[in-house]
KOLZA-369383 format. One record per residue (C-alpha): x, y, z negated; residue in one letter; residue number from 1; chain. Coordinates in steps of 0.1 Angstrom, whole numbers, padded with zeros to 4 digits. Each point is the difference from the previous one (the first is absolute). Example, Ala and Ser with C-alpha at 12.3 -4.5 7.8 and 13.67 -1.06 7.14 Angstrom:
2
@c1 = 0123 c2 = -0045 c3 = -0078 r = A k = 1 c = A
@c1 = 0014 c2 = 0034 c3 = 0007 r = S k = 2 c = A
END
This chain:
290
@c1 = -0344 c2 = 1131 c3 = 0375 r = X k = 1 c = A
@c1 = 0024 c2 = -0026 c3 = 0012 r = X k = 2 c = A
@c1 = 0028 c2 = -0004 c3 = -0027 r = X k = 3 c = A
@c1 = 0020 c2 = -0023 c3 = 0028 r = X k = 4 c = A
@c1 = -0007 c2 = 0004 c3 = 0037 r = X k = 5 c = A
@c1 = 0023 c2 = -0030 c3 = 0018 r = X k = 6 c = A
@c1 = -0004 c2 = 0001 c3 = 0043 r = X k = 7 c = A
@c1 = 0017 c2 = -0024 c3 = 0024 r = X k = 8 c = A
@c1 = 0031 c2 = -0007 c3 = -0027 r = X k = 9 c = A
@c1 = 0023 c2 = -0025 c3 = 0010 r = X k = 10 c = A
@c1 = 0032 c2 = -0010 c3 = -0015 r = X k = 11 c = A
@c1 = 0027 c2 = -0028 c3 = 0015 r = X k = 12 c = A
@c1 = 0030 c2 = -0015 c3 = -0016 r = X k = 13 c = A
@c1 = 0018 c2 = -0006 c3 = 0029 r = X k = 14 c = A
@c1 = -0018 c2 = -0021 c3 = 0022 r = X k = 15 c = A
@c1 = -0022 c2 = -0013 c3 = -0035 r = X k = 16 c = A
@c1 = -0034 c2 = 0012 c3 = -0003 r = X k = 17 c = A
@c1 = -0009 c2 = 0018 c3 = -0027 r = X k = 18 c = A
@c1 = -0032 c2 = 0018 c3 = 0009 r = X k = 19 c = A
@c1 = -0016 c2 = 0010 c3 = 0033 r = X k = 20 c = A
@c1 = -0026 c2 = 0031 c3 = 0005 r = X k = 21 c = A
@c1 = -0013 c2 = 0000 c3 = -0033 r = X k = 22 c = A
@c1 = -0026 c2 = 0026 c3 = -0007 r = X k = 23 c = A
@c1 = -0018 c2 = 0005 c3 = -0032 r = X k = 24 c = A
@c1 = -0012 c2 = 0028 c3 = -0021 r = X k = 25 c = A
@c1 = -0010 c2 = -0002 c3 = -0036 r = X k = 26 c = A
@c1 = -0017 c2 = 0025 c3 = -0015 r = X k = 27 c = A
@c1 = 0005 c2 = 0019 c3 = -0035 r = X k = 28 c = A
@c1 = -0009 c2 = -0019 c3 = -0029 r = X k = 29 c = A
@c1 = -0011 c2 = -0032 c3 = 0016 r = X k = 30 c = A
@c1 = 0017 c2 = -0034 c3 = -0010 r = X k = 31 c = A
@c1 = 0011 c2 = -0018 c3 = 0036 r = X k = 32 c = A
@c1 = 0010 c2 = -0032 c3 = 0003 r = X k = 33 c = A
@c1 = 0027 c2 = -0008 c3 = 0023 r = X k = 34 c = A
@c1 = -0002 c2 = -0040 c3 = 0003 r = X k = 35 c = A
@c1 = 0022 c2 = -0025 c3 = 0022 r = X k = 36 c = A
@c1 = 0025 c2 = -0030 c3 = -0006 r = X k = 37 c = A
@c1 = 0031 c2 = 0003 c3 = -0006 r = X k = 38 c = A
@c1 = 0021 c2 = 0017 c3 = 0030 r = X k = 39 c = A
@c1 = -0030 c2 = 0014 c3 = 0012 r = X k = 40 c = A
@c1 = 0015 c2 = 0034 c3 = -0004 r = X k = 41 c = A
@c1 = -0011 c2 = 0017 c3 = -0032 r = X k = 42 c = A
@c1 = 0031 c2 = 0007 c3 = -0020 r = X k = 43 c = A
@c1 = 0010 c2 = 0017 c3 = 0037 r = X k = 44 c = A
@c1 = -0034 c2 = 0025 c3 = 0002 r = X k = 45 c = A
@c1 = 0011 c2 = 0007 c3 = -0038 r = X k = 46 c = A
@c1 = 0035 c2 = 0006 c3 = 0005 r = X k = 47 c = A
@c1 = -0012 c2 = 0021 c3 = 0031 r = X k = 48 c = A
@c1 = -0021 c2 = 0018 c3 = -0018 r = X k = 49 c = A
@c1 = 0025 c2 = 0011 c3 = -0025 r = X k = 50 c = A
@c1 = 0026 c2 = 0010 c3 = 0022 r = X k = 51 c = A
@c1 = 0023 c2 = -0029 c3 = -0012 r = X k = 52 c = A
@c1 = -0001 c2 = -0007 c3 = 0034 r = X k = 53 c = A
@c1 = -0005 c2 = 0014 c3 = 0032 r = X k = 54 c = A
@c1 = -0022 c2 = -0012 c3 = 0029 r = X k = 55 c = A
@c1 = 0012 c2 = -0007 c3 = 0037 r = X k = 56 c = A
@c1 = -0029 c2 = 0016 c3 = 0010 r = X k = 57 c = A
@c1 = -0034 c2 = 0021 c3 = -0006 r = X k = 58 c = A
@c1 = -0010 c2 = 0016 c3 = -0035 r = X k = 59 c = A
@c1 = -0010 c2 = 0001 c3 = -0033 r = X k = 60 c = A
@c1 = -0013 c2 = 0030 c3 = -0022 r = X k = 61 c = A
@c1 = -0004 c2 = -0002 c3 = -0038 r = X k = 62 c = A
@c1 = -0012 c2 = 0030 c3 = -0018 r = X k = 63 c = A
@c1 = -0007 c2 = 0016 c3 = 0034 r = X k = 64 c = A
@c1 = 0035 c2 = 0001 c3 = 0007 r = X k = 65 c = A
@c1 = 0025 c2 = -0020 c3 = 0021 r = X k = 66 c = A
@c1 = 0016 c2 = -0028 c3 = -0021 r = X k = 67 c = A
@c1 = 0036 c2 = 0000 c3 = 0019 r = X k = 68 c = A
@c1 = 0000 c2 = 0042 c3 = -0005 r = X k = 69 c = A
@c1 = -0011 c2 = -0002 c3 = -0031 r = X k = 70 c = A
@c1 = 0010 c2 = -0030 c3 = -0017 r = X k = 71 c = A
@c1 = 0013 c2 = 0015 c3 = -0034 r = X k = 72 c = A
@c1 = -0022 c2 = 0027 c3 = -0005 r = X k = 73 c = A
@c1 = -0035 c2 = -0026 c3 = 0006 r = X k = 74 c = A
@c1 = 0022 c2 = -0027 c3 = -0028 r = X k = 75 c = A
@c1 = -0007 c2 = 0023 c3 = -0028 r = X k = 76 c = A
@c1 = -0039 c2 = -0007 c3 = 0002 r = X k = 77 c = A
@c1 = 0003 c2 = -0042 c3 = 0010 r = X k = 78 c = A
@c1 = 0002 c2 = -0029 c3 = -0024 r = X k = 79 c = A
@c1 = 0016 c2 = -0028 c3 = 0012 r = X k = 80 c = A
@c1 = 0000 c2 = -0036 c3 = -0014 r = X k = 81 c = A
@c1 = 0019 c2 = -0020 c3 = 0023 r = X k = 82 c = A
@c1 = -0003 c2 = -0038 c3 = 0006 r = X k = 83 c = A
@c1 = 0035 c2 = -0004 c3 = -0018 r = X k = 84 c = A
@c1 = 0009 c2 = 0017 c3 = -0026 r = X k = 85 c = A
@c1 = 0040 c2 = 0006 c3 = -0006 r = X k = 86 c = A
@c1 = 0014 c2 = 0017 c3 = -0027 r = X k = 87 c = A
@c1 = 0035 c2 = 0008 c3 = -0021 r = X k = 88 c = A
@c1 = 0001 c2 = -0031 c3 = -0021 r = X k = 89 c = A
@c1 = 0024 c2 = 0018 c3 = -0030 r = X k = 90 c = A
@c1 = -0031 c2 = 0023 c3 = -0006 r = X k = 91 c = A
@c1 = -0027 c2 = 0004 c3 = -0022 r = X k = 92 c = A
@c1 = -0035 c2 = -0001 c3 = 0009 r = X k = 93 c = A
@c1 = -0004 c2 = 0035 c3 = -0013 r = X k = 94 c = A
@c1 = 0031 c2 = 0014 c3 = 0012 r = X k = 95 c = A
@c1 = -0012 c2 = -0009 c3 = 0039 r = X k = 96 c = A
@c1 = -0028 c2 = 0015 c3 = -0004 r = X k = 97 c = A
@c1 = 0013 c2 = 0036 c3 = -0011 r = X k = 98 c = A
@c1 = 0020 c2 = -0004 c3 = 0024 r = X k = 99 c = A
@c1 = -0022 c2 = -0007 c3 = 0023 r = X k = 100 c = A
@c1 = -0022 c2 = 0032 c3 = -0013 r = X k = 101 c = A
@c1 = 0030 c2 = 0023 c3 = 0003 r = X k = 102 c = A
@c1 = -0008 c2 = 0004 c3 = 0038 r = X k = 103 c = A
@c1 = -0032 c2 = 0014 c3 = -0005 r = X k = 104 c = A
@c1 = -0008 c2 = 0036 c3 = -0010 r = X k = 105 c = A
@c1 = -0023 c2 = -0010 c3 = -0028 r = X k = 106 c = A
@c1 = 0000 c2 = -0015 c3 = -0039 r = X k = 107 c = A
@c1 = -0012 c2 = -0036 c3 = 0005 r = X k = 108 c = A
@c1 = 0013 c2 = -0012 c3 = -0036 r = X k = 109 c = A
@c1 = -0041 c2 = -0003 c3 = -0012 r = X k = 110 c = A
@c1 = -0008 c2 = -0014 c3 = 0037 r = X k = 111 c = A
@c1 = 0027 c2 = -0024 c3 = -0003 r = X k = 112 c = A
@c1 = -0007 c2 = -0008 c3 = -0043 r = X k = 113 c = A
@c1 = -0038 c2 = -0008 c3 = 0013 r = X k = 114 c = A
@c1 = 0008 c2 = -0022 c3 = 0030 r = X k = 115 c = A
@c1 = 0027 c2 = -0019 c3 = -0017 r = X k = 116 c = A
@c1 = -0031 c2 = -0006 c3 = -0023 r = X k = 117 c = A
@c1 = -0027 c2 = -0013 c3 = 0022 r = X k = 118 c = A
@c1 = 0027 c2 = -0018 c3 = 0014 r = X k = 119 c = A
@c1 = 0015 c2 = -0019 c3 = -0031 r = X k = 120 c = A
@c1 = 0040 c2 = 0012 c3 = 0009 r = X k = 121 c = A
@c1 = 0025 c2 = -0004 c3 = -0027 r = X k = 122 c = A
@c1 = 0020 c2 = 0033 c3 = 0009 r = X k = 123 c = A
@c1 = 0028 c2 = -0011 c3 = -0021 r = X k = 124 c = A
@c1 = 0009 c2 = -0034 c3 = 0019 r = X k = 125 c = A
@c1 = 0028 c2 = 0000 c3 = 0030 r = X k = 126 c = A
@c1 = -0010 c2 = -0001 c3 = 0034 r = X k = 127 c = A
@c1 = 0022 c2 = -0037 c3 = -0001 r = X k = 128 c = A
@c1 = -0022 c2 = -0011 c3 = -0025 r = X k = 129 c = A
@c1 = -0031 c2 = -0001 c3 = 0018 r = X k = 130 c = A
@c1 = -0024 c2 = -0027 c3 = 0018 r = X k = 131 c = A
@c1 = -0009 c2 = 0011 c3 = 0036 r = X k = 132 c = A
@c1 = -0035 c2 = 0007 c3 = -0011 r = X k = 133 c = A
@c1 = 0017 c2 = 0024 c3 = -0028 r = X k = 134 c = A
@c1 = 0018 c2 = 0015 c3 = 0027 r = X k = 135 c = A
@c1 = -0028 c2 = 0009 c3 = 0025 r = X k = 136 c = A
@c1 = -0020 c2 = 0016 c3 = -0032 r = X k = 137 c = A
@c1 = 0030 c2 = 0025 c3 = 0001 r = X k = 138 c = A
@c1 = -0001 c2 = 0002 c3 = 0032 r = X k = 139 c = A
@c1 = -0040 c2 = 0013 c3 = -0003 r = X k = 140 c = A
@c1 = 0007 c2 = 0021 c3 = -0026 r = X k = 141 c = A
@c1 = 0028 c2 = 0016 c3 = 0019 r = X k = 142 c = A
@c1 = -0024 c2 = 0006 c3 = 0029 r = X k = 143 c = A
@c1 = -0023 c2 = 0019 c3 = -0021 r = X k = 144 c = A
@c1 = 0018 c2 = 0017 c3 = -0028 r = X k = 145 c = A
@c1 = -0005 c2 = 0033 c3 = 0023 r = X k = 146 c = A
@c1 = -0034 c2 = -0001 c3 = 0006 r = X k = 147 c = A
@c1 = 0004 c2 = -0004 c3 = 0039 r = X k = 148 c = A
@c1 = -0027 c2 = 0012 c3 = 0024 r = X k = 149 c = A
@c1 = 0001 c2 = -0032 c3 = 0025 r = X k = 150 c = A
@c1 = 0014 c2 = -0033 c3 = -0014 r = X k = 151 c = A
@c1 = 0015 c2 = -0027 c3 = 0016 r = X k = 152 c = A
@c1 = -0004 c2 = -0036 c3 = -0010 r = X k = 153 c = A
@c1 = 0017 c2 = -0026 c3 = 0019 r = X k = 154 c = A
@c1 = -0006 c2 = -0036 c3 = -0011 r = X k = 155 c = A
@c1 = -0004 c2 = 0016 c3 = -0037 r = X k = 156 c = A
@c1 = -0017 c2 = -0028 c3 = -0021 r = X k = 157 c = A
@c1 = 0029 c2 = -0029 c3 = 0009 r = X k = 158 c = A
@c1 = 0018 c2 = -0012 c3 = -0038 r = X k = 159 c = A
@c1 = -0028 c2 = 0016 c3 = -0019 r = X k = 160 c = A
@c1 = -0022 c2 = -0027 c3 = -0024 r = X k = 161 c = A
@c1 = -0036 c2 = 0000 c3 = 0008 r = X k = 162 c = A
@c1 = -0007 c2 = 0023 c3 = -0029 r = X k = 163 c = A
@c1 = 0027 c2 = 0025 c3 = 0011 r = X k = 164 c = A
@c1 = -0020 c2 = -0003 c3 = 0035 r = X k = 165 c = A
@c1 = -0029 c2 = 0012 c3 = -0017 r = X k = 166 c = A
@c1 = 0014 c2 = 0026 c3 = -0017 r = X k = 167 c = A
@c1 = 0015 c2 = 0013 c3 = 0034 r = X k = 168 c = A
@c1 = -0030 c2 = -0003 c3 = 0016 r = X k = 169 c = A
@c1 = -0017 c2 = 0024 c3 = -0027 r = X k = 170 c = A
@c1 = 0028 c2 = 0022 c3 = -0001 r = X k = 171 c = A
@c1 = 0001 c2 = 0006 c3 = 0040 r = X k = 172 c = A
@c1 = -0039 c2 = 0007 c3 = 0000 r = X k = 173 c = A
@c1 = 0005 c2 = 0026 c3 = -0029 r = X k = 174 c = A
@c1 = 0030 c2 = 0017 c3 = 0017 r = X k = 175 c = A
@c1 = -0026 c2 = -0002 c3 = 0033 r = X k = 176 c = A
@c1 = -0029 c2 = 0018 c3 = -0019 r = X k = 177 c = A
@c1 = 0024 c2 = 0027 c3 = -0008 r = X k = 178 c = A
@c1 = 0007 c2 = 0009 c3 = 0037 r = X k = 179 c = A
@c1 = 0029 c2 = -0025 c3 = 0008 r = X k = 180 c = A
@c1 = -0002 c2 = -0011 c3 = 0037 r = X k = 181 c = A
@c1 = 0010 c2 = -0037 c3 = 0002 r = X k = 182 c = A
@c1 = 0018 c2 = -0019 c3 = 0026 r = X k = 183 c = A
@c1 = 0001 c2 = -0034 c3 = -0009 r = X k = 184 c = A
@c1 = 0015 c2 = -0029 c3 = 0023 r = X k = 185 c = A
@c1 = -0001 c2 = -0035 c3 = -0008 r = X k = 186 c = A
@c1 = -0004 c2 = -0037 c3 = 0012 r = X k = 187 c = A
@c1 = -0024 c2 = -0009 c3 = -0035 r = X k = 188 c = A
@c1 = -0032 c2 = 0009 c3 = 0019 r = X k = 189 c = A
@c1 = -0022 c2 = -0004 c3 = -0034 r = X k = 190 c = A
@c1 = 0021 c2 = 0030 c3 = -0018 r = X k = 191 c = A
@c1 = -0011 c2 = 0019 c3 = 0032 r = X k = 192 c = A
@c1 = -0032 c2 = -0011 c3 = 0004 r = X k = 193 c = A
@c1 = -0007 c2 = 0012 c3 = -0037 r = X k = 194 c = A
@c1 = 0016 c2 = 0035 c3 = -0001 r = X k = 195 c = A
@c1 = 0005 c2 = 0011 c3 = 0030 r = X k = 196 c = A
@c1 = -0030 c2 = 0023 c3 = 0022 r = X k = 197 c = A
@c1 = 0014 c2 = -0004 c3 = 0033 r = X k = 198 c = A
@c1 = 0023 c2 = -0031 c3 = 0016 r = X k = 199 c = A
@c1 = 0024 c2 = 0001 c3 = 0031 r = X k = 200 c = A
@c1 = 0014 c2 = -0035 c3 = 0014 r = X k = 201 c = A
@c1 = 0028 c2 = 0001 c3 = 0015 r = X k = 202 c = A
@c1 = 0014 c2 = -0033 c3 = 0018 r = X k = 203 c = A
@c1 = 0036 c2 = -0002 c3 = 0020 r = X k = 204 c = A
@c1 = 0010 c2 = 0040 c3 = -0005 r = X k = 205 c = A
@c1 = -0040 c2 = 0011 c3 = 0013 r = X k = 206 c = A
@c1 = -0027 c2 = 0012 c3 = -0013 r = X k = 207 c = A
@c1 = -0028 c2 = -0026 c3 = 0007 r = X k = 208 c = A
@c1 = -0033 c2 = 0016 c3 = -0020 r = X k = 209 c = A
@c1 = -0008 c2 = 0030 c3 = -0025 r = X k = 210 c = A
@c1 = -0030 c2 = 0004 c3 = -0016 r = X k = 211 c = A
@c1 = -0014 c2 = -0001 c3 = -0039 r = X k = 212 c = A
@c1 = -0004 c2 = -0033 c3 = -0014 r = X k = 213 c = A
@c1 = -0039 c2 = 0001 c3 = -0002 r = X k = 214 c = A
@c1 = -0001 c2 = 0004 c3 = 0039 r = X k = 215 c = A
@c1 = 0027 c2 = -0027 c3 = 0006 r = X k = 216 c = A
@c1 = -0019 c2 = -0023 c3 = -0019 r = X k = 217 c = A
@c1 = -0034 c2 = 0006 c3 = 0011 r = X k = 218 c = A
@c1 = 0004 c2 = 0006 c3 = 0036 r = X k = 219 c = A
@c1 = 0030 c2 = -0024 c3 = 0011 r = X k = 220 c = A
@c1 = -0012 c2 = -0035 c3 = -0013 r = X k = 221 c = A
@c1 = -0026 c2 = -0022 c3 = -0014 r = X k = 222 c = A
@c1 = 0011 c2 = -0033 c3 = -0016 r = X k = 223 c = A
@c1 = -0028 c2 = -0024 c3 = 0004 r = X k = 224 c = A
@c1 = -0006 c2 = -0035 c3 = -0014 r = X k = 225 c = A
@c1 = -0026 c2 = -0021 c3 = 0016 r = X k = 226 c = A
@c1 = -0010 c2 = -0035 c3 = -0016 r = X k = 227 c = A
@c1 = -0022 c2 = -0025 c3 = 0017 r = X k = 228 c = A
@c1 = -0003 c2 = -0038 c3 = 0011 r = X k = 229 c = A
@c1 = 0015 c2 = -0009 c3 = 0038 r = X k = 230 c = A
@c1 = 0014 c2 = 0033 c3 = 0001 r = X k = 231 c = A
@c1 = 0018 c2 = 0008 c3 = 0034 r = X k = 232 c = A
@c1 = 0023 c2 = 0023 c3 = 0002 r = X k = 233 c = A
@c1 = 0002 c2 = 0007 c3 = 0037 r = X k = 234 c = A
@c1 = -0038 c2 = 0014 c3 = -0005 r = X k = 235 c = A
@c1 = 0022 c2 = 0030 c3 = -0017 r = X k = 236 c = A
@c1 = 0020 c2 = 0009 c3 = 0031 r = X k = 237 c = A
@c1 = -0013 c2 = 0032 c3 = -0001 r = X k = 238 c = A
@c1 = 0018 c2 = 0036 c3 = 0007 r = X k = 239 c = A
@c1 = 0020 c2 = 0016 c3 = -0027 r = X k = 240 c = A
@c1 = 0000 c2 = -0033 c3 = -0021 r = X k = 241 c = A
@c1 = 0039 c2 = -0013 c3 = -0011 r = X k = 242 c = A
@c1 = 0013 c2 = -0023 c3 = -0028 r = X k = 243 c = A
@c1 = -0024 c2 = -0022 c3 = 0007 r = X k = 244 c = A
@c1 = 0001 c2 = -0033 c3 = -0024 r = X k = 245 c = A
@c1 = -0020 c2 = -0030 c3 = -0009 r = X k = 246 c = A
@c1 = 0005 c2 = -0015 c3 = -0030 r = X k = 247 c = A
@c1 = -0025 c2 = -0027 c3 = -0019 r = X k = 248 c = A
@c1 = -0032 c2 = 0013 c3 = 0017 r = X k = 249 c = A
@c1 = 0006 c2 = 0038 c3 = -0005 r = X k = 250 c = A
@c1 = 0010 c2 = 0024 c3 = 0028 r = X k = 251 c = A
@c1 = 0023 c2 = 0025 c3 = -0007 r = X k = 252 c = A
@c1 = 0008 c2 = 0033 c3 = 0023 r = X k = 253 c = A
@c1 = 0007 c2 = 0036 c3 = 0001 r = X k = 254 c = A
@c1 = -0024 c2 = 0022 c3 = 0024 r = X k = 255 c = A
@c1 = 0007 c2 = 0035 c3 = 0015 r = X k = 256 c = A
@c1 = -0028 c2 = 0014 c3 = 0015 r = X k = 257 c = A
@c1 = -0040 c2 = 0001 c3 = -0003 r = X k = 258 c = A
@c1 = -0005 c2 = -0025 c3 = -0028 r = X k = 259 c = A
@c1 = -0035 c2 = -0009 c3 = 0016 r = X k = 260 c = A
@c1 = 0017 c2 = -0019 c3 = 0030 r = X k = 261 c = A
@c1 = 0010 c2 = -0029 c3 = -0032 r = X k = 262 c = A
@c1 = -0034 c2 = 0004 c3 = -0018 r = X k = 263 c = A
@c1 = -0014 c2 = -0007 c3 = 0034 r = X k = 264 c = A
@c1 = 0022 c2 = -0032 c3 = 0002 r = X k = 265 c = A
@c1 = -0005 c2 = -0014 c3 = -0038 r = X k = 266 c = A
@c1 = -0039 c2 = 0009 c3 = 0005 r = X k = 267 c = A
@c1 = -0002 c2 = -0028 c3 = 0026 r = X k = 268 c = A
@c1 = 0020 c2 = -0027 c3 = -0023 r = X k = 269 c = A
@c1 = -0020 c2 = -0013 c3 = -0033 r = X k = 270 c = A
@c1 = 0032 c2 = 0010 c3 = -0026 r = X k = 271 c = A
@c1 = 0007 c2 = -0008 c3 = -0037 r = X k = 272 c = A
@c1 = 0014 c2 = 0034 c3 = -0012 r = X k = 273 c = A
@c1 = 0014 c2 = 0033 c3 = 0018 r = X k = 274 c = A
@c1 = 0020 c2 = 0027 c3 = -0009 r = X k = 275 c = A
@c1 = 0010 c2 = 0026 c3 = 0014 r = X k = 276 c = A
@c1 = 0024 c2 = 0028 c3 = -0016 r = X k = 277 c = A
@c1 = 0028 c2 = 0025 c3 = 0005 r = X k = 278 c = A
@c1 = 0032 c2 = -0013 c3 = 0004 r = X k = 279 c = A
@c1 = 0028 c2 = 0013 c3 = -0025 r = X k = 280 c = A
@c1 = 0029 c2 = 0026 c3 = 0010 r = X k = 281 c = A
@c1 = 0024 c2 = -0029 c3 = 0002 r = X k = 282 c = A
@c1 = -0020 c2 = -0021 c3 = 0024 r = X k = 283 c = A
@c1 = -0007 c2 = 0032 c3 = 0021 r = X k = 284 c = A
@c1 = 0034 c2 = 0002 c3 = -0002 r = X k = 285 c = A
@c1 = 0010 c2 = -0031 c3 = 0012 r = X k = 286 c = A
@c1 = -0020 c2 = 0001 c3 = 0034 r = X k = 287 c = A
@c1 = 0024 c2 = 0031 c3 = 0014 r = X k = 288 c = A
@c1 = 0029 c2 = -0027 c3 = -0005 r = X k = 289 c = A
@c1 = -0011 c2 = -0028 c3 = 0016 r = X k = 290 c = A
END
């Protein structure tokens, strides 16, 4: 079952691009990544998607129901961590957050006692008091004090410590083995890479690939490294071959397509050392933007 179904959604600001025909779907209780730079438009598809703002054209249905009709009503189910978090800086820690539990039809004082836990919040401190990093850890305990059915997590791990990162990390995975769908969108390809089942890129407001990380990495790219005397590079001017460098002796390249084309080429040359391996999510990555 598809927990978000997006098809041909565009949204201007003006004349500024935001996004342009994007359509996705993620299904229930998968983690998606949702990667780009910055302006690529995924704070937009977020915002889209949770009726915060509404598109110039085509559709998006979370739930199984139209975001724009139904904005409120689908709310009550979605966690949302935004990439920045603002708050009322008179208040305590604690005091937002039962606030911020008020709106829901449920008792999330143990929910929000076990998460303030995990996460290491001093309840008692003033919203004014806090680092940045102390103020996104509200901000995730806020998203999940309610036990939402589809979370959203938009650049989530920026101000947390590397520790805090970890303990995020664990946190989203257990929330995720509980039935929690996950949309998570971010530019730090490695968080993505290691939580995250399926990745979409999206470059300049369009979708540009979607598919699970194992596929992206196996089928996409080979990085090969090729070491030998006299080596000439030219020899490599093969088909599907790009980033093509020589540097002290060893060849470097990455290769789309049937891999025996190179081990035809390097079988004719007396080499040193090869290797040939996947390429990471970031260097896949890279290759839609240049």
């Amino acid at each position: 079952m598809s927990i978000i179904e997006i098809s041909n959604l565009t949204k201007y600001y003006g004349k500024s691009r935001g996004i342009i025909d994007v359509s996705l779907n993620v299904e229930e209780g998968e983690i998606f990544g949702f990667i780009g730079p910055n302006g690529a438009g995924k704070s937009t598809t977020i915002r889209l998607l949770l009726s915060l703002i509404h598109p110039t054209s085509g559709s998006a249905r979370v739930f199984g129901k139209d975001v724009t009709a139904h904005g409120p009503e689908i709310r009550k189910d979605i966690g949302y961590l935004p990439s920045e978090v603002y708050y009322y800086e008179g208040m305590k820690v604690i005091d937002l957050l039962k606030y911020s539990a008020s709106f829901y039809d449920c008792d999330c004082t143990q929910r929000m006692k076990e998460l303030s836990e995990i996460m290491e919040l001093e309840m008692n401190r003033r919203i004014s008091d806090l680092s940045y990093g102390n103020k996104k850890k509200v901000g995730i305990v806020q998203g999940l004090l309610h036990s939402p059915r589809l979370l959203f997590l938009d650049e989530p791990t920026a101000g947390l410590d590397p520790l805090m990162q970890h303990k995020f990390f664990d946190l989203i995975r257990l929330e995720n083995k509980r039935g929690v769908t996950v949309f998570f969108s971010s530019h730090i390809l490695g968080e993505v890479q290691r939580l995250c089942n399926r990745v979409g890129i999206i470059r300049e407001g369009k979708i540009a690939e979607i598919s699970d990380i194992r596929t992206l990495q196996k089928n996409n790219y080979k990085k090969v490294r090729v070491t030998a005397e006299g080596l000439d590079a030219a020899a490599f001017d093969l088909p599907g071959i790009s980033n093509l460098t020589v540097d002290d002796g060893t060849l470097h390249f990455f290769f789309k397509g049937d891999i025996n084309a190179v081990l035809q080429k390097i079988s004719g040359i007396q080499v040193t050392d090869v290797t040939i391996e996947e390429p990471t999510l970031e260097e896949i990555f890279m290759h839609y933007y240049e």
